[in-house]
LUMPASE-60610 format. One record per residue (C-alpha): residue number from 1; residue in three letters; x, y, z. Coordinates in steps of 0.2 Angstrom, whole numbers, m for minus. Layout:
LUMPASE-60610
+-----+-----+-------+-------+-------+
:   k :   r :     X :     Y :     Z :
+-----+-----+-------+-------+-------+
: NUM : ala :     X :     Y :     Z :
...
+-----+-----+-------+-------+-------+
//
This chain:
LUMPASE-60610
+-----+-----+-------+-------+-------+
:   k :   r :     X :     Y :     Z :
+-----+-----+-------+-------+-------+
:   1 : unk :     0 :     0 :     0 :
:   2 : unk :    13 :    13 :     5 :
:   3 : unk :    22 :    23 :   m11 :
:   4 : unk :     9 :    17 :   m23 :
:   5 : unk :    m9 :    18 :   m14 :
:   6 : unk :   m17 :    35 :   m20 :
:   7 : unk :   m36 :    31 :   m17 :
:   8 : unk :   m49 :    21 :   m14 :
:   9 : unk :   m70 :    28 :   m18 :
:  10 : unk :   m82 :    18 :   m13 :
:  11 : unk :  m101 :    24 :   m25 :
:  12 : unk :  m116 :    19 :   m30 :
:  13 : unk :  m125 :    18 :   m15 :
:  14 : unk :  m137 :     6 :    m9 :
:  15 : unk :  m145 :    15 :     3 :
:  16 : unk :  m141 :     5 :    17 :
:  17 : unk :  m138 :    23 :    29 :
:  18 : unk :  m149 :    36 :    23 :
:  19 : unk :  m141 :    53 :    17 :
:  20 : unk :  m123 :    45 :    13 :
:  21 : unk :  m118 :    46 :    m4 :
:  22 : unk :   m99 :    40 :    m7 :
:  23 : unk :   m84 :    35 :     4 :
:  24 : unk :   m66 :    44 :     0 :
:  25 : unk :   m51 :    35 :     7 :
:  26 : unk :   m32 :    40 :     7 :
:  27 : unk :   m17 :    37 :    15 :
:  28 : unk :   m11 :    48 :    29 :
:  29 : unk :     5 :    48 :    40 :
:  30 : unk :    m2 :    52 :    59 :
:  31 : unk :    12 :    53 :    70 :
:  32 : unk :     5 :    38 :    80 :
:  33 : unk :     9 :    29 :    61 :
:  34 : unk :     2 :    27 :    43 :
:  35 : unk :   m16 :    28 :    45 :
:  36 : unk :   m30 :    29 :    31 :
:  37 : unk :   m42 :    43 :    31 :
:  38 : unk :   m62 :    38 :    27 :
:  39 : unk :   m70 :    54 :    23 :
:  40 : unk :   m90 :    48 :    24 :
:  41 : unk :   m97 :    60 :    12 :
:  42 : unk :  m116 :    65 :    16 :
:  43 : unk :  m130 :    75 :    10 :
:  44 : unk :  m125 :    91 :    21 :
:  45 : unk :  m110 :    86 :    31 :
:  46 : unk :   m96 :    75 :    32 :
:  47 : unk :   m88 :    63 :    43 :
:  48 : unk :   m68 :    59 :    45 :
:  49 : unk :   m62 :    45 :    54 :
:  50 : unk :   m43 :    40 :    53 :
:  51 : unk :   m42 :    20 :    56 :
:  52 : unk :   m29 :     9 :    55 :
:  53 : unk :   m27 :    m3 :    43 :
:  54 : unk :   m35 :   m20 :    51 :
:  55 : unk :   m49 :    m6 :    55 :
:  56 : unk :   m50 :    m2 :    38 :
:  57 : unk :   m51 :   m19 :    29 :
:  58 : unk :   m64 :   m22 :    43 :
:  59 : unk :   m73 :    m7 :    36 :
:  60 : unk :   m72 :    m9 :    18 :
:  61 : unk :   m79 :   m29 :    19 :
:  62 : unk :   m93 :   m21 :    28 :
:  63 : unk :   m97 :    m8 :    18 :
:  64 : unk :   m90 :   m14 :     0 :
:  65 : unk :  m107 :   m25 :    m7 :
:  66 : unk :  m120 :   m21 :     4 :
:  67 : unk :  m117 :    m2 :     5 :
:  68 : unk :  m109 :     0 :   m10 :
:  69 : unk :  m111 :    m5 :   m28 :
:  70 : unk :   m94 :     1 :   m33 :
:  71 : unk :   m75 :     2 :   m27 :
:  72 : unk :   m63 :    11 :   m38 :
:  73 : unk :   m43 :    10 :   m31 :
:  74 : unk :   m33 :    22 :   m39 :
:  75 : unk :   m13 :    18 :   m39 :
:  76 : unk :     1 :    23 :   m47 :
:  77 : unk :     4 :     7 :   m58 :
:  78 : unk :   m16 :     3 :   m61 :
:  79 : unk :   m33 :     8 :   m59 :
:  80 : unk :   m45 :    m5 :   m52 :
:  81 : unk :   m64 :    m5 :   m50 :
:  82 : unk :   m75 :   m18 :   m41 :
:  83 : unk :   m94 :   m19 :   m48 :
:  84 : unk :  m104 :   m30 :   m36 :
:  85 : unk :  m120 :   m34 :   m46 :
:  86 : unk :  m137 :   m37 :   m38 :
:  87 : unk :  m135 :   m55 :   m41 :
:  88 : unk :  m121 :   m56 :   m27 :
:  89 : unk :  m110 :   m57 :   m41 :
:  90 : unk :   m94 :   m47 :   m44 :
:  91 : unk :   m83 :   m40 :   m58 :
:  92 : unk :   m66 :   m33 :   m58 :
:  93 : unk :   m59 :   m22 :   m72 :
:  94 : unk :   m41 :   m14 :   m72 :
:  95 : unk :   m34 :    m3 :   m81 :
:  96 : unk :   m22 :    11 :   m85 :
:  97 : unk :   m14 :    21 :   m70 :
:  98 : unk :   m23 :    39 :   m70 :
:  99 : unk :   m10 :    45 :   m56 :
: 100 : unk :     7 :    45 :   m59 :
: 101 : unk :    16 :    53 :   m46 :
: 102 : unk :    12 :    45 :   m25 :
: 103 : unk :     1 :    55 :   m14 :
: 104 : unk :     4 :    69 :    m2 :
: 105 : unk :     3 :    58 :    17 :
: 106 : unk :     0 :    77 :    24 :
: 107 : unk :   m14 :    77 :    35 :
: 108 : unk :   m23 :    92 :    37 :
: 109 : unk :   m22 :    96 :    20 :
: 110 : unk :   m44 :    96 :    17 :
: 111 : unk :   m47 :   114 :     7 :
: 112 : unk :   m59 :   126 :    18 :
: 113 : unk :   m76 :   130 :     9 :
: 114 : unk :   m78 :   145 :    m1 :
: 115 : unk :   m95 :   150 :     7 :
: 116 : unk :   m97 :   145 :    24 :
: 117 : unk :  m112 :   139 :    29 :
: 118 : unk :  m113 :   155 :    41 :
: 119 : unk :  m117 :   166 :    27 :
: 120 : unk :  m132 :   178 :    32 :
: 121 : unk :  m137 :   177 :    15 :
: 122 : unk :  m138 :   157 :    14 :
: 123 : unk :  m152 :   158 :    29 :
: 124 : unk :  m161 :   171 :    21 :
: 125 : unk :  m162 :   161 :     4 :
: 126 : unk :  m167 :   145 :    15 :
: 127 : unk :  m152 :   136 :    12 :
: 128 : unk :  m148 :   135 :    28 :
: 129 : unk :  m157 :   135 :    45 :
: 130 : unk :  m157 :   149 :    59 :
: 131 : unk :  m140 :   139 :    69 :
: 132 : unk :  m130 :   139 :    53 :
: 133 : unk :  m133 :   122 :    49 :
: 134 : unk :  m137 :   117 :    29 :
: 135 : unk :  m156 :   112 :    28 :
: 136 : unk :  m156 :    94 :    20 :
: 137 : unk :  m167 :    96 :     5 :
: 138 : unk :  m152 :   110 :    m1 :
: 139 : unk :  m136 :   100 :     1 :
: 140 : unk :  m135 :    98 :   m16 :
: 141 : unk :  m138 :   120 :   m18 :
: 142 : unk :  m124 :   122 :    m5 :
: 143 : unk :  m112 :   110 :   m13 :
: 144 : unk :  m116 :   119 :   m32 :
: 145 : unk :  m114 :   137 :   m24 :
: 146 : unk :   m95 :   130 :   m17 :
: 147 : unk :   m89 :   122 :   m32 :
: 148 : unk :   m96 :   136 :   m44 :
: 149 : unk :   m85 :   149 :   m35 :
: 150 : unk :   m71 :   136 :   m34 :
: 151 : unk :   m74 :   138 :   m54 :
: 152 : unk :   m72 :   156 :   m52 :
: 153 : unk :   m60 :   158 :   m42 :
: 154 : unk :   m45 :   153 :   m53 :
: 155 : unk :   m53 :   161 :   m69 :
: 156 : unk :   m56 :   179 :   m58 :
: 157 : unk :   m35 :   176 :   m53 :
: 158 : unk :   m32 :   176 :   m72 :
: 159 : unk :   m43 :   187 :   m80 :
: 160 : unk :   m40 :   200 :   m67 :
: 161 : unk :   m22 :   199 :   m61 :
: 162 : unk :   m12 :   216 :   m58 :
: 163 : unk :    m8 :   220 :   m75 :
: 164 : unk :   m18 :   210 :   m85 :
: 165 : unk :   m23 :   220 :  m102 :
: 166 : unk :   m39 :   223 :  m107 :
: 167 : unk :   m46 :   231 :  m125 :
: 168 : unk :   m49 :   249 :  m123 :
: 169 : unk :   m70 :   253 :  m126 :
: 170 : unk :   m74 :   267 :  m134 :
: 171 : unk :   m89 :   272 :  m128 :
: 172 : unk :   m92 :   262 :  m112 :
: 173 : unk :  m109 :   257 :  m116 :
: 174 : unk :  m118 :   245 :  m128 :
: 175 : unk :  m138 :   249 :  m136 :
: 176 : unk :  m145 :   256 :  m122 :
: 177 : unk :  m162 :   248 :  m126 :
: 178 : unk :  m165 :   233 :  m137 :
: 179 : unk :  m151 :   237 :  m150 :
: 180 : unk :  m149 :   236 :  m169 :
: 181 : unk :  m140 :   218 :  m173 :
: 182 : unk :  m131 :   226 :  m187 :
: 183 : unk :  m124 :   240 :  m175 :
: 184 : unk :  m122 :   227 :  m163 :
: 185 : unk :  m109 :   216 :  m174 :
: 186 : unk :  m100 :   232 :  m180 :
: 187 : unk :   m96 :   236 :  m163 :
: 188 : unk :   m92 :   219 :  m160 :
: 189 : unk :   m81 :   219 :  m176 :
: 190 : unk :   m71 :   234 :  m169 :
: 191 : unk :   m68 :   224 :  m151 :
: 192 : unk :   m60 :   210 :  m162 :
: 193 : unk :   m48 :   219 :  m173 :
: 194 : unk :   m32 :   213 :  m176 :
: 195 : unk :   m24 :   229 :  m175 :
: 196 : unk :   m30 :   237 :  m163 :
: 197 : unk :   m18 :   240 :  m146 :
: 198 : unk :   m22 :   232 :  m130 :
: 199 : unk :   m13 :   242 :  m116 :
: 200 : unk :   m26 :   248 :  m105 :
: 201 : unk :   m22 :   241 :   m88 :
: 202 : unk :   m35 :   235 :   m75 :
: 203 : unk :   m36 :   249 :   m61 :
: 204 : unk :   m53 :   250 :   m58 :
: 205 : unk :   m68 :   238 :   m49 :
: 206 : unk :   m76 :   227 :   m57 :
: 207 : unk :   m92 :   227 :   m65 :
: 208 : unk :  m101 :   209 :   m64 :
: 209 : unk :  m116 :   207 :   m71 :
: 210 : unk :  m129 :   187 :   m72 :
: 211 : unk :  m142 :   187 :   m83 :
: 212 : unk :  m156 :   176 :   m80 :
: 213 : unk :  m149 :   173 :   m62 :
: 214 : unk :  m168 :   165 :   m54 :
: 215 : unk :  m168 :   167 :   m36 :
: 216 : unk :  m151 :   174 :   m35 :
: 217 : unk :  m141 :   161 :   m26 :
: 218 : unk :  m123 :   159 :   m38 :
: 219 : unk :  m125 :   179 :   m41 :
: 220 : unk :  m124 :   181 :   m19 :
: 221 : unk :  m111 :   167 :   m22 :
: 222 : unk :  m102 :   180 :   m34 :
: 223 : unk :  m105 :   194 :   m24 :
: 224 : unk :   m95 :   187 :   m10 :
: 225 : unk :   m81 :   178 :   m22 :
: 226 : unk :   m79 :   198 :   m28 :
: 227 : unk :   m76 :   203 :    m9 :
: 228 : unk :   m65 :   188 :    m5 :
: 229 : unk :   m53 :   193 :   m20 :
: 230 : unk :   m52 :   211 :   m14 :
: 231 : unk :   m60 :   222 :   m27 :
: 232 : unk :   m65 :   234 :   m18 :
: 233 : unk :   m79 :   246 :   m24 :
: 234 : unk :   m84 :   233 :   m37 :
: 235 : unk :  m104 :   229 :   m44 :
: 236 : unk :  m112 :   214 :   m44 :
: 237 : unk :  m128 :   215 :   m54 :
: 238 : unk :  m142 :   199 :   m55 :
: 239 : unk :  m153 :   203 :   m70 :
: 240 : unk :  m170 :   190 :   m68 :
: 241 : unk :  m187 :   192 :   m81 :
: 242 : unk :  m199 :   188 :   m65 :
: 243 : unk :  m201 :   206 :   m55 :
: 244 : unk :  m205 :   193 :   m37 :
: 245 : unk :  m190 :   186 :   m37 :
: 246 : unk :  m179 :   203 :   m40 :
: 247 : unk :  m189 :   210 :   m24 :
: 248 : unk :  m185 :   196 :   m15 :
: 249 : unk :  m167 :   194 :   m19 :
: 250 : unk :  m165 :   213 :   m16 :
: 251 : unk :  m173 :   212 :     1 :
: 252 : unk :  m158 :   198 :     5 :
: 253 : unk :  m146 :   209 :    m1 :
: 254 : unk :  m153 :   225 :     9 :
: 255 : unk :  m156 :   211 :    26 :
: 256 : unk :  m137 :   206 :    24 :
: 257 : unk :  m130 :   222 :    21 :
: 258 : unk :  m122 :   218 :     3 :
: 259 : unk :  m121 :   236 :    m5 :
: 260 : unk :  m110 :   230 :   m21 :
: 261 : unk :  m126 :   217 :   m24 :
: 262 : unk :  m139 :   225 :   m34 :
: 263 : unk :  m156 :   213 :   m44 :
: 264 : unk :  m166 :   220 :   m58 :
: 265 : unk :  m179 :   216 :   m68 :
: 266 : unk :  m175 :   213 :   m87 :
: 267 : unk :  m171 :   200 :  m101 :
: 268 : unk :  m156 :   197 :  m108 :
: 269 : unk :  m158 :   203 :  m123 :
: 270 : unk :  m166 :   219 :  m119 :
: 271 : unk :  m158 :   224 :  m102 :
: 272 : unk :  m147 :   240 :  m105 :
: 273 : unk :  m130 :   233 :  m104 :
: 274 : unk :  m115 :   245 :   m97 :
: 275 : unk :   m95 :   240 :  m102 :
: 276 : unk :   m95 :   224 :   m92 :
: 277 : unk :   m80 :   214 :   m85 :
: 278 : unk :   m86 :   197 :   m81 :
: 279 : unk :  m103 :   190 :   m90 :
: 280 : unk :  m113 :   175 :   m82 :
: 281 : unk :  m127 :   167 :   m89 :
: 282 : unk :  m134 :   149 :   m81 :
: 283 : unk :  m147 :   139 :   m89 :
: 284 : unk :  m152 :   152 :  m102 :
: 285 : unk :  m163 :   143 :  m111 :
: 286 : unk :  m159 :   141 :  m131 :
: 287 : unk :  m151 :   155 :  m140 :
: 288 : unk :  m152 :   166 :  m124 :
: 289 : unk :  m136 :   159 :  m122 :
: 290 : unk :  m129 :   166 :  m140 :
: 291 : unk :  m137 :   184 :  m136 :
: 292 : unk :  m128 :   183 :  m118 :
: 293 : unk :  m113 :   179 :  m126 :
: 294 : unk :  m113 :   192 :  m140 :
: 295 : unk :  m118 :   205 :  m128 :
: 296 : unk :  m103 :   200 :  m115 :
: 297 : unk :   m93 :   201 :  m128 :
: 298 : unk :  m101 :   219 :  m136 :
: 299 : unk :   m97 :   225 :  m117 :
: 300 : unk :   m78 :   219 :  m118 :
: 301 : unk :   m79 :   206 :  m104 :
: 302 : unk :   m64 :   199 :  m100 :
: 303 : unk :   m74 :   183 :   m92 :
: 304 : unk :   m90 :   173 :   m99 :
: 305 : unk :   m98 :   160 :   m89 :
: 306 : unk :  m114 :   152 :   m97 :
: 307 : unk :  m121 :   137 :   m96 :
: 308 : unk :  m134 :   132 :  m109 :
: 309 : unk :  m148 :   121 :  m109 :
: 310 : unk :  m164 :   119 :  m120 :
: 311 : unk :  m153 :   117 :  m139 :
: 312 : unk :  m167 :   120 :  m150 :
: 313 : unk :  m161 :   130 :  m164 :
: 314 : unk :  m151 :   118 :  m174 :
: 315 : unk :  m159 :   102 :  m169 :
: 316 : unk :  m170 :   105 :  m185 :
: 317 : unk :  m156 :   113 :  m195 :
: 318 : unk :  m144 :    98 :  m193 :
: 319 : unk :  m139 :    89 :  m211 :
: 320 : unk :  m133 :    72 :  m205 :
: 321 : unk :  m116 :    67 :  m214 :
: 322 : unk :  m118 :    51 :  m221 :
: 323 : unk :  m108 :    42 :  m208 :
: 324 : unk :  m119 :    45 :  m194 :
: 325 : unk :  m137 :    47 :  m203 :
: 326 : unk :  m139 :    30 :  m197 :
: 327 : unk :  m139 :    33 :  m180 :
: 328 : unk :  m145 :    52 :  m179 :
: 329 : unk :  m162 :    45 :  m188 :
: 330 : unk :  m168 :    42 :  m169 :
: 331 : unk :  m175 :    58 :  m161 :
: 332 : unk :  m165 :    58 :  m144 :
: 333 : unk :  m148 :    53 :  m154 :
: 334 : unk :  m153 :    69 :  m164 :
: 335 : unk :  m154 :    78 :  m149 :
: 336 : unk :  m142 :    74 :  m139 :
: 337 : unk :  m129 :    78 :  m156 :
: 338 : unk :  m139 :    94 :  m158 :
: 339 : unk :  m132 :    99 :  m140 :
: 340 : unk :  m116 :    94 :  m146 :
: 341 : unk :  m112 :   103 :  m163 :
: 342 : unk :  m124 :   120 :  m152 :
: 343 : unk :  m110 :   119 :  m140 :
: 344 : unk :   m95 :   114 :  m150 :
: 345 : unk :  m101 :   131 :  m165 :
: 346 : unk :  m103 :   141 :  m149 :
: 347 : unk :   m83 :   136 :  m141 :
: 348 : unk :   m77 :   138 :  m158 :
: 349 : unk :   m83 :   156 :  m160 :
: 350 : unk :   m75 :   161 :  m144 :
: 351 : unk :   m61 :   156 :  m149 :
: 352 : unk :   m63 :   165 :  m165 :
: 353 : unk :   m68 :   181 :  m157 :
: 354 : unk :   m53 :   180 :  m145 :
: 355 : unk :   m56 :   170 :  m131 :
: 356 : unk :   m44 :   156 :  m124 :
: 357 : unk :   m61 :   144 :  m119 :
: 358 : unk :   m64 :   130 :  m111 :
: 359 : unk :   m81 :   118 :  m110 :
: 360 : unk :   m83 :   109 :   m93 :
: 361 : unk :   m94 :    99 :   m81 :
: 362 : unk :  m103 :   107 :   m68 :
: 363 : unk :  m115 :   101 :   m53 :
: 364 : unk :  m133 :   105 :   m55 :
: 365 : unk :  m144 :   102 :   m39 :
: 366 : unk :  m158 :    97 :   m52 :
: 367 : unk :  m163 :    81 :   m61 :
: 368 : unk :  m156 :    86 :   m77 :
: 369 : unk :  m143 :    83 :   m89 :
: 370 : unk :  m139 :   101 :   m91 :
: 371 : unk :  m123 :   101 :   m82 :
: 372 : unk :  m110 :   107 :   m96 :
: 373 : unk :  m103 :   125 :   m92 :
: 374 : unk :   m93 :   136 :  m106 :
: 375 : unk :   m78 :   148 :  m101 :
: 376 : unk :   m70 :   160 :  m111 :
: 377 : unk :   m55 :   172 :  m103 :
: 378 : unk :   m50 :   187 :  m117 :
: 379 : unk :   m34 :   181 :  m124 :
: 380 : unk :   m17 :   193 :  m120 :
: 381 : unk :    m9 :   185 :  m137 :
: 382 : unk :   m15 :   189 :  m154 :
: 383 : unk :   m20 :   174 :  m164 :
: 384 : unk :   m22 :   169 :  m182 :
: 385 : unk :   m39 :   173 :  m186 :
: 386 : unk :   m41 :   166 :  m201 :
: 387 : unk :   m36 :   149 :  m196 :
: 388 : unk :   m48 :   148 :  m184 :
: 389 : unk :   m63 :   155 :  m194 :
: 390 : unk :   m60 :   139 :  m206 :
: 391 : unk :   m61 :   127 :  m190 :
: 392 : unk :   m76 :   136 :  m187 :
: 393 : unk :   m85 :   133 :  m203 :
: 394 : unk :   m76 :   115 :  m207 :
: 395 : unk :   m86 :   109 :  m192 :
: 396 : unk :  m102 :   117 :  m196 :
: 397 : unk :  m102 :   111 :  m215 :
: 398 : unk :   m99 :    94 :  m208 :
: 399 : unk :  m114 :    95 :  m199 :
: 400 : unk :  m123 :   104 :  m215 :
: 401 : unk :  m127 :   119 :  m200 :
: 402 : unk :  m127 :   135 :  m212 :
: 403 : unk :  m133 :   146 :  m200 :
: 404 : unk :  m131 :   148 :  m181 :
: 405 : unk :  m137 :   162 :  m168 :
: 406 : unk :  m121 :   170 :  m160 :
: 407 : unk :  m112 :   166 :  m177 :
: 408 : unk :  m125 :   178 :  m185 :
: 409 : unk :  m124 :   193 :  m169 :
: 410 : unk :  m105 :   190 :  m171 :
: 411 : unk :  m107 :   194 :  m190 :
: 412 : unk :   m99 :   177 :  m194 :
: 413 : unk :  m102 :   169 :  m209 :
: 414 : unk :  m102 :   148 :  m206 :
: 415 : unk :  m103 :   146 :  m226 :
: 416 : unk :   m87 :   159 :  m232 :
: 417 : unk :   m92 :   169 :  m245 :
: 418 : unk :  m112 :   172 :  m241 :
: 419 : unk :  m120 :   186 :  m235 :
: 420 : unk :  m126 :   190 :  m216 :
: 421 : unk :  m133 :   205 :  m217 :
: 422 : unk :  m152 :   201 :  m221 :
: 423 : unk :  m148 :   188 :  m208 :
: 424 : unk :  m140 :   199 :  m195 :
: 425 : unk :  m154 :   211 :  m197 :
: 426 : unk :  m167 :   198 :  m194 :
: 427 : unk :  m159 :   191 :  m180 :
: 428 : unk :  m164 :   202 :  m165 :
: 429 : unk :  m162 :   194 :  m148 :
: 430 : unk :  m178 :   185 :  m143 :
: 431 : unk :  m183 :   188 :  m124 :
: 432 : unk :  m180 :   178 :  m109 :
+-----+-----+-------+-------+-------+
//
């Protein structure tokens, strides 16, 4: 075990002990001797206990079958995983190692959370109760809120470090009401020239603005990221369609005493937009994610953080290549592929338009698939355009997609050579 033991996970439970979800074991040097460490991971809390290893294979035969479907040891010479099937049966598959370097034996080395459960402003939202304690139906909200500022927190460091260059803004301000689409991609075209100098430093707060931000939870969440991070004098503004939850969440913000937090009511596409710094949109539905995009990037956001859901507009648009028309014939294939090439168009345009972008997983408290969330941090190198505008299109003609939302408010043309503008000026941003 020593030298080569990273980890055990023990998953799948069988709900043998309500509430507990996995198992997390790792080795750790105590100075009474090498111990292992079980981190019992529940619904709203978890449980450490440092056993020995007799203690531990006791534990692990109790708990490896009946209490969990799965085992997964992680070494640095293999991977293993145990599936015990309902039958009593068992099967063991080993592969590659996925660590290559033995873990640290440190033992208080367990990362603090972001938001404390103490937060005035989690009680007042009903994530937590009056003692501080997280209510059980929103473990799965508090552990989103945590690791979506752990998302943030590195991308904030990046975007925003001393002397990081930002594009110079002309006018500070993007269509004050709903906006011309044409005017929109000019101003947008003049953001991603080549030419022009990026030496304006960062010496001001930042402006922070999520659209579509529901009952306001992440956009708190951001608010205190922004005040963790030290940038002082900084604005967080939540921008929801639904006037009951702006007067609520502004009555948290008021109760808890957050002056940079600020709600209002508006959609995405229409809400008067100042020169922004960082742009979020969650689970804006359909091509309220292109319009959120496009605008961040009219508003010369450094950061954009969206994570889509309902992919309609292509799904009827999709010209299956030969090779997978087969397969794509079946509606929730389609679908699922339509979510795929939505995403992939929309990473690739970022890219495109300057962005250094990255397409991850993200936890949502909800029974949905709609976990995938997109970055983009403004690039500080200039590159090839061109090369990257033929990426763009070679992947949409291989899906036959001729025409796509934030392609069109970007001005993009996904077949080279056509004309946007009677598609630009038909494409106004629908509302949220």
């Amino acid at each position: 075990m020593q030298g080569s033991f990273v980890k055990l996970t023990l998953g799948a439970p069988r709900a043998v002990e309500a509430g507990l979800k996995n198992i997390f074991i790792r080795p750790v040097q105590l100075r009474v001797g090498l111990r292992l460490a079980f981190n019992y991971r529940y619904e709203t809390r978890d449980i450490l206990k440092n056993l020995t290893p007799d203690e531990a294979q006791e534990e692990l035969l109790r708990r490896i079958g009946p209490g969990f479907a799965t085992a997964n040891l992680f070494t640095t010479a293999e991977s293993v995983e145990l599936a015990c099937r309902p039958d009593g049966s068992m099967r063991l598959t080993v592969g590659a190692a996925v660590h290559q370097t033995p873990p640290t034996l440190e033992h208080d080395r367990a990362k603090p959370r972001a938001i404390l459960p103490t937060e005035p402003w989690l009680r007042e939202l009903g994530v937590t109760q009056a003692d501080g304690l997280v209510r059980e139906a929103m473990g799965a909200k508090f552990r989103q809120i945590n690791q979506f500022v752990e998302v943030l927190r590195p991308l904030f460091a990046e975007a925003f470090a001393h002397g990081a260059p930002v594009p110079p803004i002309a006018d500070g301000r993007v269509d004050r009401a709903t906006g011309r689409t044409r005017r929109r991609a000019r101003r947008i075209a003049e953001l991603l020239d080549e030419g022009r100098p990026e030496t304006q430093m960062i010496q001001r707060p930042l402006n922070v603005v999520d659209m579509g931000c529901g009952k306001g939870y992440l956009t708190f969440a951001t608010s205190s990221l922004v005040d963790q991070m030290s940038f002082a004098g900084s604005r967080v503004t939540g921008v929801e369609v639904r006037s009951e939850l702006v007067e609520e969440a502004n009555r948290v913000a008021a109760a808890c005493g957050v002056e940079r937090l600020h709600f209002q009511a508006g959609t995405i596409a229409t809400t008067p937009l100042e020169t922004v710094d960082v742009l979020i949109a969650l689970h804006a539905c359909n091509v309220a994610t292109d319009d959120a995009l496009a605008r961040g990037i009219a508003g010369g956001a450094r950061l954009l953080v969206v994570s889509p859901c309902c992919h309609q507009e292509l799904r009827a648009n999709i010209v299956p290549p030969p090779m997978l028309a087969p397969a794509l014939r079946h509606g929730i294939l389609l679908e699922r592929e339509a979510e795929f090439v939505t995403d992939s168009i929309r990473a690739l345009l970022l890219e495109w338009a300057g962005y250094d972008t990255k397409v991850i997983e993200f936890i949502s408290p909800e029974h949905t698939a709609k976990n995938l969330m997109i970055t983009a941090l403004k690039r500080q190198r200039r590159t090839s355009r061109d090369a990257l505008a033929v990426r763009v299109r070679d992947f949409a003609g291989f899906y036959g997609v001729r025409s796509q939302r934030l392609a069109t408010l970007l001005g993009f043309d996904l077949v080279e050579g056509a004309s946007t503008a009677t598609a630009a000026a038909a494409a106004e941003p629908e509302p949220v």
